[in-house]
C-alpha positions in Angstrom: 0.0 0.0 0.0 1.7 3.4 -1.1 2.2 5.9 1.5 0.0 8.4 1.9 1.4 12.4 2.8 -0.3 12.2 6.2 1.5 9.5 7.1 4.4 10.5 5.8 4.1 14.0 7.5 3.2 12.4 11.1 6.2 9.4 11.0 8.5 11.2 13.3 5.8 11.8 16.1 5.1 9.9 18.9 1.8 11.2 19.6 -1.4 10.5 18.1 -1.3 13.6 15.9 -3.7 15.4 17.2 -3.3 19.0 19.3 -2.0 18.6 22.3 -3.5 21.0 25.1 -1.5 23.5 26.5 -2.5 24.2 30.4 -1.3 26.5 32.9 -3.0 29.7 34.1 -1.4 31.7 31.6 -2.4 30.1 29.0 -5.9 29.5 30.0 -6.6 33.8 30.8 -4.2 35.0 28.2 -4.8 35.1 24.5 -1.8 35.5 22.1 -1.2 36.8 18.8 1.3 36.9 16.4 2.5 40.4 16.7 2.7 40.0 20.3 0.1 42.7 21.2 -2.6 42.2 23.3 -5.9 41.2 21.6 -8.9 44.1 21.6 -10.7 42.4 24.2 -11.8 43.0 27.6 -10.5 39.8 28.4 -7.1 40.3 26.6 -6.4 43.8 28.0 -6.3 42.6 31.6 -2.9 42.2 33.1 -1.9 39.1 35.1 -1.5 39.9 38.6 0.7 37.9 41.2 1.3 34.0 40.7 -0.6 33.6 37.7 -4.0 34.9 38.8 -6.1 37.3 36.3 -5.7 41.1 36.4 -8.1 43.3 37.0 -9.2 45.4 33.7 -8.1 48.5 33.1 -10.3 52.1 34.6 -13.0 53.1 32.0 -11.3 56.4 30.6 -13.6 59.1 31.4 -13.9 62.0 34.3 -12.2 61.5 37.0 -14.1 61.4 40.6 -13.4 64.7 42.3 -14.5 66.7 45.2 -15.0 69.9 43.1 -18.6 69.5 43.0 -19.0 69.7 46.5 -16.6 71.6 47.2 -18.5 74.3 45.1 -22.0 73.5 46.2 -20.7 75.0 49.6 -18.7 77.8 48.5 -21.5 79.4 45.9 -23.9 79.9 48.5 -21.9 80.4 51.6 -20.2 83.2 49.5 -23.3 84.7 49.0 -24.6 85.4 52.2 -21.4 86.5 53.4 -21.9 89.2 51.0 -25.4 89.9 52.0 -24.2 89.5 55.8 -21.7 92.5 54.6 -24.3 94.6 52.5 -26.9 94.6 55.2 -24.3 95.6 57.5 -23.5 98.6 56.0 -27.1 99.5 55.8 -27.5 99.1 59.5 -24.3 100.7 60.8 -24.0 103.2 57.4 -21.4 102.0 57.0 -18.8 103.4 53.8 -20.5 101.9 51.1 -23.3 103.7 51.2 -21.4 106.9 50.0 -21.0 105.2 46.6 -24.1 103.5 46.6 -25.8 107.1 46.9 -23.9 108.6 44.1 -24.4 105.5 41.4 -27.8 106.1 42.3 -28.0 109.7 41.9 -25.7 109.9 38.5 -29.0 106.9 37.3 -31.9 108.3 38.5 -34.4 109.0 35.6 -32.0 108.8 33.0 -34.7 107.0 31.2 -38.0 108.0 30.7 -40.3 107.0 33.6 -42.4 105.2 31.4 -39.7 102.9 30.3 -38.4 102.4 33.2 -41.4 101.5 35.6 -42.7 99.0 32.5 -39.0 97.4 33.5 -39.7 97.2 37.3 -42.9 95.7 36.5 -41.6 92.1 35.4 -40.9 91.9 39.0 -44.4 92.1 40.3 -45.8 88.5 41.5 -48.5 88.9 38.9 -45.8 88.9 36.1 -43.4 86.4 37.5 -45.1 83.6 39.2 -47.2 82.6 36.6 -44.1 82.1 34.3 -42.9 79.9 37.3 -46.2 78.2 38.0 -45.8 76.9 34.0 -42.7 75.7 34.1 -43.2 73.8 37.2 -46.7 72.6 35.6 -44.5 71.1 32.8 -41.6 69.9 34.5 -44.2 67.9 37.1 -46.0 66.2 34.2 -42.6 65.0 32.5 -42.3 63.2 36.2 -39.3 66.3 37.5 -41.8 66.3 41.4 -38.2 67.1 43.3 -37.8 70.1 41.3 -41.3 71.5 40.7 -41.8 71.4 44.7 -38.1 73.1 45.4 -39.1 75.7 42.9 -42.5 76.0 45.0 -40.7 76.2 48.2 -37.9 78.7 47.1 -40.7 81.3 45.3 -42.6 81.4 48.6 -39.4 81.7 50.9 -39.0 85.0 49.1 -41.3 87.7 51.3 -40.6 85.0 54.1 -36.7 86.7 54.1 -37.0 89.6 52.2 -40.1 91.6 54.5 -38.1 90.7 57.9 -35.0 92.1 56.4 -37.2 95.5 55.4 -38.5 95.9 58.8 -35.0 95.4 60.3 -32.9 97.6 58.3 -35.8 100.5 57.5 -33.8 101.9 54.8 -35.6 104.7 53.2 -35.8 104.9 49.5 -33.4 107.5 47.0 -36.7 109.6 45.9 -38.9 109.1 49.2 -36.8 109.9 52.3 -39.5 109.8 54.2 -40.7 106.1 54.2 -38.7 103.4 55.1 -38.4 99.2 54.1 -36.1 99.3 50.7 -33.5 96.9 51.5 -33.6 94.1 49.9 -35.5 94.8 47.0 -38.3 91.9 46.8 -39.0 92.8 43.1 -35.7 92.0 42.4 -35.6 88.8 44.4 -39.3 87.6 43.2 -38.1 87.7 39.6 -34.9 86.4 39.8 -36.3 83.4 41.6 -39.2 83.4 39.3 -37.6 83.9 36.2 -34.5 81.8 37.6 -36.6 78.3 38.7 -38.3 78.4 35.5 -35.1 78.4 33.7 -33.6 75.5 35.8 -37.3 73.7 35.2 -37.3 73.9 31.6 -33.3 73.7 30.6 -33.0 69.7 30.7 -35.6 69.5 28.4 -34.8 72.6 25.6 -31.4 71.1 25.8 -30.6 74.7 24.7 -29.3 78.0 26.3 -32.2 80.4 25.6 -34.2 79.9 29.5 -31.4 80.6 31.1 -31.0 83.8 28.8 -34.0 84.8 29.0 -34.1 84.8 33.4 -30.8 86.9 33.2 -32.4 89.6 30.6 -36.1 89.7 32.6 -34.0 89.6 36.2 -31.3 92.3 34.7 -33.9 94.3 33.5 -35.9 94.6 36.3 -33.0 95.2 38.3 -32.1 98.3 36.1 -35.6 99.4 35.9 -35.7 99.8 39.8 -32.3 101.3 40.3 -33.4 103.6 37.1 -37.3 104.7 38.0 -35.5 105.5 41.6 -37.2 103.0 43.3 -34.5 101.5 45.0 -31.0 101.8 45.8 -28.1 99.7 43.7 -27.1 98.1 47.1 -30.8 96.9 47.2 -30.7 95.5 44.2 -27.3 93.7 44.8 -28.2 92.5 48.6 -31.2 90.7 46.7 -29.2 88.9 43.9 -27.4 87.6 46.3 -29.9 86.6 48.4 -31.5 84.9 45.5 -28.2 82.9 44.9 -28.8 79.8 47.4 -32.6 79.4 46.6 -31.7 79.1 43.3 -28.9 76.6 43.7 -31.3 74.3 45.9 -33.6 74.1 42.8 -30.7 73.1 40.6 -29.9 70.2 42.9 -33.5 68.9 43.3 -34.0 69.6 39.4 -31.1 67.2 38.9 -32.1 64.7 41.7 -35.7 64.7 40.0 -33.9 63.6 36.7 -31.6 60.7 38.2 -35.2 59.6 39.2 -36.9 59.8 36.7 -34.1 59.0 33.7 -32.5 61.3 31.5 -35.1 63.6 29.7 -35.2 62.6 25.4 -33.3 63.8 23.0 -34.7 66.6 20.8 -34.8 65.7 17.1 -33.3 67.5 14.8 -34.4 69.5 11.9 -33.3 67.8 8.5 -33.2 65.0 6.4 -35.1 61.7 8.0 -33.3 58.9 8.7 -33.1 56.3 5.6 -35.6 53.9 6.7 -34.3 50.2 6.8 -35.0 48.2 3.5 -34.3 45.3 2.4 -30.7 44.2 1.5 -29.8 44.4 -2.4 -29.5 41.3 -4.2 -26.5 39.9 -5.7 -25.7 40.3 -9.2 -26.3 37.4 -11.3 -23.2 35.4 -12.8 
């Protein structure tokens, strides 16, 4: 019987022919290749640790874990009522800043016509603010945000509950009425910005654009200068309630965000354009 190449091929071995297996740890965690770099696989990345044993796989890139959130969750708002701690202050010991305030105010007053100016001041009236508010809590509470359409709630009506004790404290008068007394802080100027603010931080997960948060710094701003224009109230009024405003509205930002991890990450918007190319069936092959 002539030879055949197998058996002419496996003469020389001992063995049956067939593979033999290889064992070890090594060889049973780590693939090889030819080129002697590691396979792209999460199982071929890891690294062997001590002895033999598998590695661990390497950290997912992406943003490291830092304490800079916290870190400035505590210094926004503490930062702010040390300022208001230093504006009231002044106000109640007339102290040197008041000298400045008073002449900003009276190089302002009615530079503007009246007209213009008390249409500005009005955005800060709780008829004008609160129902822009009430809306955007409305929507964010059906899309399933509760956490942040309750701390907008809450923050909106702390507003007289710190600004009138603060106005009966200090009895500041006013720059064109001497007279009366209760100016600082200005609660026009702290009703919109909380207004206009909470509605922003409402409605901004789901625009997935910049314009509500444009939009509360042009109503707040202009109210602001309408007040300080129309002579209404003094720019240290206007400042003291900014920065009152400043922890309110970073306790809605974190509920607003808590209400999302609840409730998943709001949808996509869709883009204007093309559609999509819809899925059709796969195109035949030619004929030979």
């Amino acid at each position: 019987m002539s030879e055949t190449p197998r058996s002419r091929d496996s003469g020389g071995d001992t063995g049956t022919g067939l593979p033999q297996r290889r064992t070890g740890p090594a060889f049973a965690h780590t693939p090889h290749r030819s080129d002697s770099r590691p396979p792209h696989t999460p199982r071929g990345a890891r690294q062997p640790g001590p002895g033999g044993r598998p590695g661990t796989i390497p950290p997912v890139p992406g943003r490291p874990a830092t304490s800079s959130f916290s870190l400035r969750s505590v210094l926004l708002p503490t930062g702010a009522l040390l300022g208001l701690a230093l504006a009231t202050w002044q106000v109640l010991a007339s102290g040197p800043l008041l000298g400045p305030d008073e002449r900003i105010s009276a190089a302002l007053v009615r530079t503007l016509p009246d007209a213009v100016t008390e249409r500005l001041s009005d955005l800060g009236n709780v008829p004008v603010a609160v129902p822009v508010l009430v809306l955007a809590a409305a929507y964010a509470l059906r899309r399933g945000n509760r956490s942040g359409a309750l701390a907008a709630a809450s923050a909106i009506a702390l507003v007289p509950a710190l600004v009138v004790p603060l106005k009966a404290w200090t009895a500041r008068p006013g720059p064109l009425e001497p007279w009366a007394a209760g100016y600082f802080p200005s609660g026009h100027t702290a009703t919109a910005a909380v207004a206009y603010g909470a509605a922003a931080l409402l409605l901004r997960p789901y625009t997935r654009r910049p314009w509500p948060a444009a939009a509360a710094l042009a109503l707040t701003a202009a109210t602001a200068a309408g007040l300080v224009l129309r002579g209404f109230h003094w720019p240290l009024d206007v400042l003291a309630s900014l920065l009152l405003c400043v922890p309110l509205l970073y306790a809605v930002r974190l509920a607003v965000a808590r209400g999302l991890r609840r409730g998943g990450p709001p949808p996509a918007p869709r883009r204007r354009g093309r559609p999509p190319p819809r899925a059709g069936r796969a195109p035949a092959p030619p004929d030979r």
